[in-house]
N, C-alpha and C positions, 0 to 999 in steps of 0.2 A: 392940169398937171396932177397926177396922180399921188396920194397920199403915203407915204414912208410906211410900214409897216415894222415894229422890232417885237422879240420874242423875250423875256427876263424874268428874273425871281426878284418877288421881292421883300426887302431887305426892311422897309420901315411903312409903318404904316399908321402913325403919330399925330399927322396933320388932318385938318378936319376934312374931309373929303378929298384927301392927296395922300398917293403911296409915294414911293420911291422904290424904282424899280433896276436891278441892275443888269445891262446886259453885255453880255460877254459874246466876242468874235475872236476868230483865229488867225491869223498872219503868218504867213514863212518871215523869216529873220533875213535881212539882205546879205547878213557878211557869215552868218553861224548856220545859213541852210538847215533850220529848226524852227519845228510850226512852235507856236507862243501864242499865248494868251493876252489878249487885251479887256480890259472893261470898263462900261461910265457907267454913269448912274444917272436917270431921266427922272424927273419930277409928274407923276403922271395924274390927270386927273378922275377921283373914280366919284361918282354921283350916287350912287348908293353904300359909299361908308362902308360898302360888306367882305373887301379881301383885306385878308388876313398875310402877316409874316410869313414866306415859305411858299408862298403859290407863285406857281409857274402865269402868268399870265400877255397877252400880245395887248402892244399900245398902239395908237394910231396918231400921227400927228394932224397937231388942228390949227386953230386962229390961239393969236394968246390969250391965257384965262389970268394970269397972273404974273408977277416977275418971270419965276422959274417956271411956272406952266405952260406947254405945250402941245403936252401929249394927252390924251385922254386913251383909257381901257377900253380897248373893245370885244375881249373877253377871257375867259379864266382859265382852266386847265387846258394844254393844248398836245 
């Protein structure tokens, strides 16, 4: 089965080798026929400690590394 890919900025980058990454999709509205905005926030996990607040970056999901861990960075500006 093939791995999820998502694209997000991100928002925190606090934890030791974990960002927090949030990504945003778009939806039509079922009754207001008006695209909207949705977003969550993934706990991703980055092994080099090296992205910063404000980067665009793509996560990949993996096996669990932690409670909230899932996801791991598989790279930076995109």
């Amino acid at each position: 089965m093939p791995k999820r890919i998502l694209q997000g900025t991100v928002v925190s980058n606090k934890g030791e080798k974990t960002v927090v990454v949030k990504v945003e999709r778009r939806i039509k509205h079922p009754l207001l026929d008006k695209i909207i905005r949705r977003s969550k926030k993934y706990h991703a996990h980055d092994e080099s400690n090296s992205i910063q607040v404000g980067e665009t970056v793509r996560i990949e999901e993996c096996r669990p590394i932690s409670k909230l861990k899932t996801w791991r960075v598989v790279g930076g500006e995109a």
